[in-house]
Biopython code that builds the backbone (N, CA, C, O; Angstrom):
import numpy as np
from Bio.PDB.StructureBuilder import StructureBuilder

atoms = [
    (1, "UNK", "N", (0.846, -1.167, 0.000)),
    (1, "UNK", "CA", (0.000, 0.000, 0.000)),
    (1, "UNK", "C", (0.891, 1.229, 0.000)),
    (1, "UNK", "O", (1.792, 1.680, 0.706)),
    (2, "UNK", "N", (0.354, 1.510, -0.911)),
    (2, "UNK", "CA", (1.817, 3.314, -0.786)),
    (2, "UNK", "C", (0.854, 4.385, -0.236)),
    (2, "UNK", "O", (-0.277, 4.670, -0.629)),
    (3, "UNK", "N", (1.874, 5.120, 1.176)),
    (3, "UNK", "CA", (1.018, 5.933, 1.734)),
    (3, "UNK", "C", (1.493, 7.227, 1.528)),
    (3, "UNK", "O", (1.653, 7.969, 2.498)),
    (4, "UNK", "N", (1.825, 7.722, 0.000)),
    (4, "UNK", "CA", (2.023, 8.719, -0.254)),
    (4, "UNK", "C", (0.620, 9.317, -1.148)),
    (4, "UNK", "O", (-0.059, 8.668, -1.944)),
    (5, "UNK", "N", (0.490, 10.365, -0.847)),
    (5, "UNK", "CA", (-1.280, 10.590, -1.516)),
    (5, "UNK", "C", (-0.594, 11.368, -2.931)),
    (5, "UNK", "O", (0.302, 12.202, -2.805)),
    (6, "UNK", "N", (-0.991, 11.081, -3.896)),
    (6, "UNK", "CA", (-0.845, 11.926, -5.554)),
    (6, "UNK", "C", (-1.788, 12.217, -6.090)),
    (6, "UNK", "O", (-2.305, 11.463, -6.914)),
    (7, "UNK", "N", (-2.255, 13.316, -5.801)),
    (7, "UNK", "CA", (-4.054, 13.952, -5.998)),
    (7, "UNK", "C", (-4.859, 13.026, -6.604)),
    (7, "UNK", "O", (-5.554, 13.167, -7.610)),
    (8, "UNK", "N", (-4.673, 11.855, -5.749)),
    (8, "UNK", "CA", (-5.704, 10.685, -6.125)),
    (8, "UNK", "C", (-5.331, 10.054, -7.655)),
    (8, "UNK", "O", (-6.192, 9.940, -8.528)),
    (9, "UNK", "N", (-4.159, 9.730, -7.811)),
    (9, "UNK", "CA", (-3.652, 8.693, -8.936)),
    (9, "UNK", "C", (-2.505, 7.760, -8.505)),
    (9, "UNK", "O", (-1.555, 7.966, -7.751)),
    (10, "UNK", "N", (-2.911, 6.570, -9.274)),
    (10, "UNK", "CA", (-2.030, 5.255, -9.015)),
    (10, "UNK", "C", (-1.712, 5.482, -7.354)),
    (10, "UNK", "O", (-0.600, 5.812, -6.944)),
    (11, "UNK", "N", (-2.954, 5.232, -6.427)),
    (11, "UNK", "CA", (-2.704, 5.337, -5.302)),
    (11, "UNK", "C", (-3.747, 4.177, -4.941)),
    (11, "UNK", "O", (-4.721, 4.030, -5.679)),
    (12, "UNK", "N", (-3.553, 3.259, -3.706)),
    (12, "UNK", "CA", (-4.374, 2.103, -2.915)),
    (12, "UNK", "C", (-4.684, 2.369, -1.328)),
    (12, "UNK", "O", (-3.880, 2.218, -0.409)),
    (13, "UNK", "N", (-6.085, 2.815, -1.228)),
    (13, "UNK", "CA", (-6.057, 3.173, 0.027)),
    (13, "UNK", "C", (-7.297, 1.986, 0.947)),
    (13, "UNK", "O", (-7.808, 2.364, 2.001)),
    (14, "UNK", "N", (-7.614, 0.632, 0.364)),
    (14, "UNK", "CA", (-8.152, -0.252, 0.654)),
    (14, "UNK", "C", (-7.586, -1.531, 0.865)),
    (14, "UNK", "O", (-7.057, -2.039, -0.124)),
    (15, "UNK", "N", (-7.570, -2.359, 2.233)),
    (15, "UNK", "CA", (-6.900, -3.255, 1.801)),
    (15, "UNK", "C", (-8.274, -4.747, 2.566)),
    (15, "UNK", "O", (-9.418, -4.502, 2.948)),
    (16, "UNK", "N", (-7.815, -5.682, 2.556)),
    (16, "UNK", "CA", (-8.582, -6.517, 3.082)),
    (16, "UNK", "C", (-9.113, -7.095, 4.729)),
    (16, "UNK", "O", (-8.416, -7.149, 5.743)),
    (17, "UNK", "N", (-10.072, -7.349, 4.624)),
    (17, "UNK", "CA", (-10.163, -7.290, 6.145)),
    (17, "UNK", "C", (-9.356, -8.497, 6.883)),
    (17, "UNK", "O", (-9.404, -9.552, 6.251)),
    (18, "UNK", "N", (-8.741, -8.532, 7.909)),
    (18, "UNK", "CA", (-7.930, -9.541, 8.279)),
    (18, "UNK", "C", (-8.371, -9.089, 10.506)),
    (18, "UNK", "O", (-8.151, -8.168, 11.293)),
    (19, "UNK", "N", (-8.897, -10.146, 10.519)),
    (19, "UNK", "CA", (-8.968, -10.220, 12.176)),
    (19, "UNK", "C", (-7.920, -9.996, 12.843)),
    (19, "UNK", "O", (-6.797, -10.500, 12.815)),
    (20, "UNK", "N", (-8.515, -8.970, 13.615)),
    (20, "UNK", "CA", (-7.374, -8.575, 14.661)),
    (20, "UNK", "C", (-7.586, -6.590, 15.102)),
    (20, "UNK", "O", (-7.656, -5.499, 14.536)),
    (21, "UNK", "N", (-7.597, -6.930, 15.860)),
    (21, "UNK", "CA", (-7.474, -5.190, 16.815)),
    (21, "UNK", "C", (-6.893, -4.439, 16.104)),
    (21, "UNK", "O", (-5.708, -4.638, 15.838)),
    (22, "UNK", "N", (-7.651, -3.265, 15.559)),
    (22, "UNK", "CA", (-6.976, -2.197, 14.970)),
    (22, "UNK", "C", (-6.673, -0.964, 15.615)),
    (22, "UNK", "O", (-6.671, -0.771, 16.831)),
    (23, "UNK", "N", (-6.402, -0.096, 14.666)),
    (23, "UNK", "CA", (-5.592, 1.461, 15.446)),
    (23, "UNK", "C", (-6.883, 1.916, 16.113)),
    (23, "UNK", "O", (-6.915, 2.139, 17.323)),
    (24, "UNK", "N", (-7.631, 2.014, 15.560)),
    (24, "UNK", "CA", (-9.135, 2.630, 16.456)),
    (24, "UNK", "C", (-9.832, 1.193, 17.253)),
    (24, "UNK", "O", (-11.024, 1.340, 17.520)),
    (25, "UNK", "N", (-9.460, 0.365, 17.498)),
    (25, "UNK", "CA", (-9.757, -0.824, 18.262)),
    (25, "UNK", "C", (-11.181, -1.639, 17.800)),
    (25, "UNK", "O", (-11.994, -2.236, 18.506)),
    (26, "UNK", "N", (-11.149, -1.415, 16.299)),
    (26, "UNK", "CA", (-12.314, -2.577, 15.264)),
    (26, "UNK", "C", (-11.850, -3.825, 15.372)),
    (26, "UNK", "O", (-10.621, -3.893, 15.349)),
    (27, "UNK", "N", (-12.271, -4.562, 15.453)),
    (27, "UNK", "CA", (-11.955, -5.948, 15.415)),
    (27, "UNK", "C", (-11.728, -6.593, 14.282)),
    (27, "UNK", "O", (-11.827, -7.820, 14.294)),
    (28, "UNK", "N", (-11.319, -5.791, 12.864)),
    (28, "UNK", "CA", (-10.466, -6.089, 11.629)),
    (28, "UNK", "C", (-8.913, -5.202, 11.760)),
    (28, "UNK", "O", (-9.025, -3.995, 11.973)),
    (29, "UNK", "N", (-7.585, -5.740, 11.647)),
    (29, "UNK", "CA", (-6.672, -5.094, 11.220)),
    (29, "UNK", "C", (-7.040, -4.502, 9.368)),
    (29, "UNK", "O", (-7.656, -4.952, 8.402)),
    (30, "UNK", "N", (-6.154, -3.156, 9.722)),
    (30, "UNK", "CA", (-6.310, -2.398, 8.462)),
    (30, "UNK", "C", (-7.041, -1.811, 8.379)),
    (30, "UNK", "O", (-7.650, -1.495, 9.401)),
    (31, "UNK", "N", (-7.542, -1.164, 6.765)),
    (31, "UNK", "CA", (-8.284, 0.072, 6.441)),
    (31, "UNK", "C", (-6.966, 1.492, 7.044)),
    (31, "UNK", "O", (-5.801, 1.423, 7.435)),
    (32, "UNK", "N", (-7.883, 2.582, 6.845)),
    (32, "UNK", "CA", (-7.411, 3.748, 7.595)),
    (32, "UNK", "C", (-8.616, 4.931, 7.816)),
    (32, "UNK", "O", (-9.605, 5.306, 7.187)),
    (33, "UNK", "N", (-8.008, 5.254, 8.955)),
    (33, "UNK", "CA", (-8.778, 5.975, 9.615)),
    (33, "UNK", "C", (-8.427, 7.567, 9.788)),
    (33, "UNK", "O", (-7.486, 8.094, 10.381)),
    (34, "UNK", "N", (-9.815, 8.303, 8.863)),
    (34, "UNK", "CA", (-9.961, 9.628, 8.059)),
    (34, "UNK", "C", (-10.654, 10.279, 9.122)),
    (34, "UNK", "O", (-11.774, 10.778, 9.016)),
    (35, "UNK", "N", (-9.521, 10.246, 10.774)),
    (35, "UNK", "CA", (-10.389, 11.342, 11.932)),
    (35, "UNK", "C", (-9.678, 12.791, 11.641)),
    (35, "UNK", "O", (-8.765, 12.944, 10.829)),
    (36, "UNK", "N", (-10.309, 13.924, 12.519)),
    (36, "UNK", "CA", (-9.668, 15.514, 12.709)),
    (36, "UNK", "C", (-9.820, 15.288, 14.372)),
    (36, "UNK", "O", (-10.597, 14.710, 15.131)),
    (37, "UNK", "N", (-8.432, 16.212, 14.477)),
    (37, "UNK", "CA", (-8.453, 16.504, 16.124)),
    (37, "UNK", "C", (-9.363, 16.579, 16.848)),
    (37, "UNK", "O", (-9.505, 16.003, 17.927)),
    (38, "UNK", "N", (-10.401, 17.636, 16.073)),
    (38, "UNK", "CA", (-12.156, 17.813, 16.807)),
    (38, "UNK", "C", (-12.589, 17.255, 17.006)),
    (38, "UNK", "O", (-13.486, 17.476, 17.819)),
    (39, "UNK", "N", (-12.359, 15.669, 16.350)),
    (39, "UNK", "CA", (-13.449, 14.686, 16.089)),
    (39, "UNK", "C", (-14.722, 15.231, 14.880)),
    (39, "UNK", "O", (-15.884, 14.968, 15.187)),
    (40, "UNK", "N", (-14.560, 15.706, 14.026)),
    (40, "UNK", "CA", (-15.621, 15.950, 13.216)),
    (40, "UNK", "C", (-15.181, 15.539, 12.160)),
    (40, "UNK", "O", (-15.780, 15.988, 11.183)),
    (41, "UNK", "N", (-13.784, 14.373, 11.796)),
    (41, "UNK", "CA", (-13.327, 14.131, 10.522)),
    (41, "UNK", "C", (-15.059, 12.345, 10.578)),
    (41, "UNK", "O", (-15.886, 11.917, 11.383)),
    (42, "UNK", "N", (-14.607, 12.057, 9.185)),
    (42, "UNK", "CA", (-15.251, 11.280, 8.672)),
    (42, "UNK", "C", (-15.150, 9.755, 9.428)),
    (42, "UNK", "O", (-15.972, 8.907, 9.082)),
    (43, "UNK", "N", (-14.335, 9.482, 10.258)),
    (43, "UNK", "CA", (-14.289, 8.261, 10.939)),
    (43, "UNK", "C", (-14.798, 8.464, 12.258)),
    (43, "UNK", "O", (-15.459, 7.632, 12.879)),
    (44, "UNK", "N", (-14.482, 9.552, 12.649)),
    (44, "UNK", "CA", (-14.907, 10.125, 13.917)),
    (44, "UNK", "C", (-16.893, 9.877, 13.632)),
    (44, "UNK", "O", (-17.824, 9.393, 14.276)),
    (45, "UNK", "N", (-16.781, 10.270, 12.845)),
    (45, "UNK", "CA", (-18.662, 10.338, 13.120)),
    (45, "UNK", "C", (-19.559, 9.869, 11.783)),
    (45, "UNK", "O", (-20.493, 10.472, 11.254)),
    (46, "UNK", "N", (-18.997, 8.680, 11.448)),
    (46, "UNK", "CA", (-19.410, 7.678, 10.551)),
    (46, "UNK", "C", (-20.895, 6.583, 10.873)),
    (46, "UNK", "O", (-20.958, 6.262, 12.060)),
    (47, "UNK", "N", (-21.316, 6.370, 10.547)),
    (47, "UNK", "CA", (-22.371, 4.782, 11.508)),
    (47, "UNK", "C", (-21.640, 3.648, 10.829)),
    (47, "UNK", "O", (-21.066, 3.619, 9.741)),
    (48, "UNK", "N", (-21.774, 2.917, 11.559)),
    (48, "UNK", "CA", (-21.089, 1.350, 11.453)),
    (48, "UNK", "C", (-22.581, 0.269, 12.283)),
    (48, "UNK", "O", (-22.771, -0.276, 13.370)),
    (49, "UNK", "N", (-23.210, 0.407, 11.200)),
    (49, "UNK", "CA", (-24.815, -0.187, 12.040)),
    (49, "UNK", "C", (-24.610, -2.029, 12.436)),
    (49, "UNK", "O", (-25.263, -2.788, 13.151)),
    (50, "UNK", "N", (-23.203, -2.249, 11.449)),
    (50, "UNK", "CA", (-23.594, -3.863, 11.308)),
    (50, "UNK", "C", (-22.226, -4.580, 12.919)),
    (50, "UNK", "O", (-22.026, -5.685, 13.422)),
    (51, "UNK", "N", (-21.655, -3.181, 13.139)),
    (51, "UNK", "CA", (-20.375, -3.594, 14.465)),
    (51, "UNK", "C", (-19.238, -4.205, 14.446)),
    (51, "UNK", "O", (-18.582, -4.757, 15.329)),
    (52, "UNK", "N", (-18.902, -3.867, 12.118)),
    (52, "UNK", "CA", (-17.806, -4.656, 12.064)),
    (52, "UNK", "C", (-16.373, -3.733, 11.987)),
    (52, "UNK", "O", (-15.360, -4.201, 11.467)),
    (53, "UNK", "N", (-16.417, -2.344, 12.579)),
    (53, "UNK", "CA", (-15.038, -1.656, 12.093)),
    (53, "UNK", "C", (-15.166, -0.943, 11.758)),
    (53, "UNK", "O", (-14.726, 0.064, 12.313)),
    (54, "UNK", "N", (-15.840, -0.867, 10.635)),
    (54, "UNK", "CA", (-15.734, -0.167, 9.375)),
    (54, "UNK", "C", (-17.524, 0.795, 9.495)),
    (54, "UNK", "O", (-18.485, 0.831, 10.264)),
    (55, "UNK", "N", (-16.906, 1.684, 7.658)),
    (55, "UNK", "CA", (-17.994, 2.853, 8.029)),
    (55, "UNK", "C", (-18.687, 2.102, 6.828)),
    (55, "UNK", "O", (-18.066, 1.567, 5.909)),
    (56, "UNK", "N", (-20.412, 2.146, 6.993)),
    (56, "UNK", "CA", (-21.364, 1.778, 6.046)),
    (56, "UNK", "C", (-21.033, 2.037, 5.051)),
    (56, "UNK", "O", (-20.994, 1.100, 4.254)),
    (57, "UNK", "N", (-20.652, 3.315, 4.590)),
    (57, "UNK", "CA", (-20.394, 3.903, 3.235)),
    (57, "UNK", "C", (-18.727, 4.107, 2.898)),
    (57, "UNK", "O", (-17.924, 4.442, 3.769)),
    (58, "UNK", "N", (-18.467, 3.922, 1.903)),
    (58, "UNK", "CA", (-16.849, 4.645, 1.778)),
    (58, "UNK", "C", (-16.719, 5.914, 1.910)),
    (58, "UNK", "O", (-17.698, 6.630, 1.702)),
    (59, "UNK", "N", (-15.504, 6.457, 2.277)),
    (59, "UNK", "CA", (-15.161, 7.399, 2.260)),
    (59, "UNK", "C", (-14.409, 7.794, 0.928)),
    (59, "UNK", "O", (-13.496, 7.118, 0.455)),
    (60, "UNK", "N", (-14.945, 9.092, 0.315)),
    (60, "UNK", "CA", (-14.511, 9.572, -0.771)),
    (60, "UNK", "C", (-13.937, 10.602, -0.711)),
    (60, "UNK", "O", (-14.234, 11.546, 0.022)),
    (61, "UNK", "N", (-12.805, 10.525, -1.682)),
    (61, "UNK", "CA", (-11.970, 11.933, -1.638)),
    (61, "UNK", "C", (-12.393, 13.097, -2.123)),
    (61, "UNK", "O", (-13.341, 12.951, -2.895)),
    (62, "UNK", "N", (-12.109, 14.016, -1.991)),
    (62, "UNK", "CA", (-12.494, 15.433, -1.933)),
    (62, "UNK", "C", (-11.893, 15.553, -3.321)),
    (62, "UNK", "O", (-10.775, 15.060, -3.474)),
    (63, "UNK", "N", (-12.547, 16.207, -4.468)),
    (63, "UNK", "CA", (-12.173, 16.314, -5.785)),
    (63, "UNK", "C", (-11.369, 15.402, -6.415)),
    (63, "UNK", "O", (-10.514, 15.732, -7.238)),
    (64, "UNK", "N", (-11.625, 14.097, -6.026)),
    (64, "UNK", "CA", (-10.954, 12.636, -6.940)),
    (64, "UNK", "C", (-12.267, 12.229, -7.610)),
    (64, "UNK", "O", (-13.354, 12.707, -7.937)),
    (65, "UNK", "N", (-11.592, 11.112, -7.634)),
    (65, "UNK", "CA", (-12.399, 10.147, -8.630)),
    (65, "UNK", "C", (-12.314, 8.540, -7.635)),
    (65, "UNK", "O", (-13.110, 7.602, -7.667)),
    (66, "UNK", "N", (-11.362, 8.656, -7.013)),
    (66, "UNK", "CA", (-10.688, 7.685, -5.596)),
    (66, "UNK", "C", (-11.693, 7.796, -4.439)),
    (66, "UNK", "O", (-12.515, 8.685, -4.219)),
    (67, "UNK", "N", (-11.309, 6.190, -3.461)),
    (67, "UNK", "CA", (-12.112, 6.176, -2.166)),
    (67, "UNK", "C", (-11.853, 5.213, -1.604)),
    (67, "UNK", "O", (-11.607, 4.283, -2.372)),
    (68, "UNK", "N", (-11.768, 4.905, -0.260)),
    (68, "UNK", "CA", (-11.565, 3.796, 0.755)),
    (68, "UNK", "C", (-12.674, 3.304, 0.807)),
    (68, "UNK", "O", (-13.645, 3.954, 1.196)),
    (69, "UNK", "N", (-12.744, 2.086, 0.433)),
    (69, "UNK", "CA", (-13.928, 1.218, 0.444)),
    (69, "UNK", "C", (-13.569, 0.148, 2.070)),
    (69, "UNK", "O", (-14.158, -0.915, 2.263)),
    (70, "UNK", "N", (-12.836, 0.550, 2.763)),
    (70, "UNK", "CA", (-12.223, -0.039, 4.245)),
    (70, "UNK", "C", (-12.100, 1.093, 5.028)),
    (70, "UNK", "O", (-11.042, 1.104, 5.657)),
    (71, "UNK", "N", (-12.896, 2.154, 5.227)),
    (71, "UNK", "CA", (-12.669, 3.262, 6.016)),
    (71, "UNK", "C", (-13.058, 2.768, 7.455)),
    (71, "UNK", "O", (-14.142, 2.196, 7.564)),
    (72, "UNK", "N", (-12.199, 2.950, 8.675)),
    (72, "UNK", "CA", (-12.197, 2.716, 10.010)),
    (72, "UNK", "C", (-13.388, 3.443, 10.441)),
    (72, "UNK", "O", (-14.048, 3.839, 9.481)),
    (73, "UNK", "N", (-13.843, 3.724, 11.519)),
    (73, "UNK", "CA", (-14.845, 4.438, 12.583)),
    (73, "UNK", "C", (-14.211, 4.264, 14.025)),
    (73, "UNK", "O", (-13.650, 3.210, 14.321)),
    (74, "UNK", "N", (-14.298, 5.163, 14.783)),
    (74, "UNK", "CA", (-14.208, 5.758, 16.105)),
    (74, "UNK", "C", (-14.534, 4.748, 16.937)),
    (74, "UNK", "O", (-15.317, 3.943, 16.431)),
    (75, "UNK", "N", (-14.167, 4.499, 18.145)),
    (75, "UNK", "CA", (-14.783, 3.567, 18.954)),
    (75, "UNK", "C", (-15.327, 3.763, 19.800)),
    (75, "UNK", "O", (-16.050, 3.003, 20.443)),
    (76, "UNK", "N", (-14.960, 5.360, 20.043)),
    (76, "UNK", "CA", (-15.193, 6.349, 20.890)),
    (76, "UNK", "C", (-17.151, 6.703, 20.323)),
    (76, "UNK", "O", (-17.725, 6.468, 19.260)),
    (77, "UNK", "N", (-17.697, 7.416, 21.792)),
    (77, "UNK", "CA", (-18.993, 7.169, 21.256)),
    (77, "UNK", "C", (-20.044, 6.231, 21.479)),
    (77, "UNK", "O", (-21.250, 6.479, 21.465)),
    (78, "UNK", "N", (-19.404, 4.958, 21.720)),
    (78, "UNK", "CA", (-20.306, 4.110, 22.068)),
    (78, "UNK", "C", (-20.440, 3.818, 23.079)),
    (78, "UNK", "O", (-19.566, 4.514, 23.595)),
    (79, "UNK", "N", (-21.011, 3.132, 24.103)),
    (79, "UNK", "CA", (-20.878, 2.638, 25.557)),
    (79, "UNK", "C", (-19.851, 1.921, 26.475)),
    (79, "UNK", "O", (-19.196, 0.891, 26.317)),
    (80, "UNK", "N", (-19.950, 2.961, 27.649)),
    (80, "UNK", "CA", (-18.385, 2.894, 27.798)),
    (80, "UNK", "C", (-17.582, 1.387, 27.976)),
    (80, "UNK", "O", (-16.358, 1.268, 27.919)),
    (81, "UNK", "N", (-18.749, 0.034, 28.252)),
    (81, "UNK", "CA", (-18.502, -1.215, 28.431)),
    (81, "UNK", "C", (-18.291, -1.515, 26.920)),
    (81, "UNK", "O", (-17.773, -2.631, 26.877)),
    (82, "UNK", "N", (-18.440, -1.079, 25.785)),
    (82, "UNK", "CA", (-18.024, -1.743, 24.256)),
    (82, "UNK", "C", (-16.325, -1.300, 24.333)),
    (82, "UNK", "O", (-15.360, -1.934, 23.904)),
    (83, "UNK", "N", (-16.361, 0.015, 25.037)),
    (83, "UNK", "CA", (-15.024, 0.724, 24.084)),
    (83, "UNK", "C", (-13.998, 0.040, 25.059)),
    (83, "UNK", "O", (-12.802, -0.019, 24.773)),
    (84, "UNK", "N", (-14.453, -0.411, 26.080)),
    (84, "UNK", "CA", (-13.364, -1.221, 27.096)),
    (84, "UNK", "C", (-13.364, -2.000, 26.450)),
    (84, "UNK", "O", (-12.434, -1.908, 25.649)),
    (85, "UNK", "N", (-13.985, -2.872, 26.314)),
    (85, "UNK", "CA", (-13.884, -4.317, 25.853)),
    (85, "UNK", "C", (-12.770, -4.424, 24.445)),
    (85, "UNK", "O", (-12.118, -5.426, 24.154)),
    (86, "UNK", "N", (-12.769, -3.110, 23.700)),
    (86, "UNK", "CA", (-11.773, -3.004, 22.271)),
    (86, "UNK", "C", (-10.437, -2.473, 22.644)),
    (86, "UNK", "O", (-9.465, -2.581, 21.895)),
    (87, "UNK", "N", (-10.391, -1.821, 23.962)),
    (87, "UNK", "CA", (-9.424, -1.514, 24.332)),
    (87, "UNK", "C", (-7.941, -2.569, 24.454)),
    (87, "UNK", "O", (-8.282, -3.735, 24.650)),
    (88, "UNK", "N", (-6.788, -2.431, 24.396)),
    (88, "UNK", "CA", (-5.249, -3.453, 24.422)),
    (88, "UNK", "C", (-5.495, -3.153, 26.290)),
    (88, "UNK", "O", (-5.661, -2.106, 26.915)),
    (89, "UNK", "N", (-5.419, -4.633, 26.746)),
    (89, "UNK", "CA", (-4.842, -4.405, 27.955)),
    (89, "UNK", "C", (-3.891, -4.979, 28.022)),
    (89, "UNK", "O", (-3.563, -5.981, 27.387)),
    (90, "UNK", "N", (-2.884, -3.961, 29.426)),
    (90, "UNK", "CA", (-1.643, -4.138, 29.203)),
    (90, "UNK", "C", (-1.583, -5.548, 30.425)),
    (90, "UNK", "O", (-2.167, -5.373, 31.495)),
    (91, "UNK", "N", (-0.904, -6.803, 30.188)),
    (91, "UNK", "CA", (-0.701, -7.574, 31.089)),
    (91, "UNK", "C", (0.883, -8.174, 31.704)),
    (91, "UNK", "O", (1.423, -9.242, 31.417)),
    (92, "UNK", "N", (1.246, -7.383, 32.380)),
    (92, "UNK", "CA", (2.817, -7.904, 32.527)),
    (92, "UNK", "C", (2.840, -8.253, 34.319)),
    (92, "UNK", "O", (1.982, -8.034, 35.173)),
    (93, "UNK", "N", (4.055, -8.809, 34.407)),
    (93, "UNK", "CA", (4.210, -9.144, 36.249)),
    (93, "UNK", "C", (5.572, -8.755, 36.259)),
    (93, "UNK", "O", (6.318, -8.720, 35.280)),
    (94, "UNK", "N", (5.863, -8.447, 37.509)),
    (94, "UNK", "CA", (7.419, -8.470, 37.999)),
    (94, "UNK", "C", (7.644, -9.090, 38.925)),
    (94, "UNK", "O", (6.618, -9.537, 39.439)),
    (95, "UNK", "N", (8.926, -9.459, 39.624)),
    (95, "UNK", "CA", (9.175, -10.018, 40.909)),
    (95, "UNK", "C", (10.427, -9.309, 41.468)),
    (95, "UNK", "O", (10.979, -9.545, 42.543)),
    (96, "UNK", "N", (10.784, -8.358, 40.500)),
    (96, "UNK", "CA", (11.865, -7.353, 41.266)),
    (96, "UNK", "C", (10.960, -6.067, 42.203)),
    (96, "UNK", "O", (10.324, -5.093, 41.798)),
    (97, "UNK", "N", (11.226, -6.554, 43.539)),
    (97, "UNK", "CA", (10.754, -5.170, 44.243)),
    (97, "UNK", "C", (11.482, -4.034, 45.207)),
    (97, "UNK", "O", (11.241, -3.358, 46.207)),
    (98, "UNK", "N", (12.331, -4.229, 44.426)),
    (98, "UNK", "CA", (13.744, -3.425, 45.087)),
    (98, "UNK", "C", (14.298, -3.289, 44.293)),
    (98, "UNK", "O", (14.490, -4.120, 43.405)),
    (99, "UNK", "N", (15.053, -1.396, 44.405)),
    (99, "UNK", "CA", (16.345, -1.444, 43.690)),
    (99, "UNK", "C", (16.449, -0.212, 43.630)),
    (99, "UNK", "O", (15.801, 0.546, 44.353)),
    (100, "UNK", "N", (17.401, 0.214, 42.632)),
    (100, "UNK", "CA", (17.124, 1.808, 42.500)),
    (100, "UNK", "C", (15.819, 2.877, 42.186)),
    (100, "UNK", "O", (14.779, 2.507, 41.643)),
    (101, "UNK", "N", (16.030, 3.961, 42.538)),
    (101, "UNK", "CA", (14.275, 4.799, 42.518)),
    (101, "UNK", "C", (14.033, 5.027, 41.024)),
    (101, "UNK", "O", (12.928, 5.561, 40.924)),
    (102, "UNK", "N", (14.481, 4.887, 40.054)),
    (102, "UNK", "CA", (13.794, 4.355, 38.977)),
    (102, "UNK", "C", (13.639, 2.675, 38.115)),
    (102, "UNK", "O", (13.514, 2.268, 36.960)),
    (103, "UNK", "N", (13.700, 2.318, 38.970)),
    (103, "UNK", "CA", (12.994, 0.599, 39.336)),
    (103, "UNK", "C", (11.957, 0.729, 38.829)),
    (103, "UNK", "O", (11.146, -0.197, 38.837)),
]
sb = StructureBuilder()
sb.init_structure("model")
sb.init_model(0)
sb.init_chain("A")
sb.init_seg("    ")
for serial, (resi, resn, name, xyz) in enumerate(atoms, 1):
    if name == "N":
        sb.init_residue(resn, " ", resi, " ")
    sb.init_atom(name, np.array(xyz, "f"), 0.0, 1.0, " ", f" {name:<3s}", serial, name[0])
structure = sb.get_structure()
């Protein structure tokens, strides 16, 4: 996938769905995700009615002819027991409990 954008020529911004936790925490790896800081970009406030990742509709580029037919959605938004549940938890142990103060 080349992630250099060329006003929408010989460019691939779709790829296949493959299981697994993504950057916005969908339960497909891949696609990409078209948020703004505000949250008012197109992933940010997409519907995803069917709960697989992804946005109902593609996202289309702004004066192309191009579009992500794998556009991500927000995870943010929904109830706060879904967005835990998509969340990475971190699971590690130690058994060093001593040592220097940045130990």
């Amino acid at each position: 996938m080349n992630g250099e954008i060329k006003n929408g020529t010989g460019n691939e911004y779709s790829t296949a769905k493959t299981a697994g936790t993504n950057i916005a925490g969908g339960p497909y790896i891949g696609g990409n995700f078209w948020g703004k800081p505000d949250g008012t970009g197109f992933s940010d406030t997409a519907t995803d009615a069917d709960g697989d990742g992804t946005a109902d509709i593609a996202y289309v580029f702004e004066k192309s002819t191009y579009a992500d037919s794998f556009p991500l959605v927000s995870t943010t938004g929904k109830s706060t027991e879904e967005s835990v549940a998509l969340l990475p938890e971190a699971k590690f142990e130690s058994n060093n409990t001593g040592g220097p103060a940045l130990l």
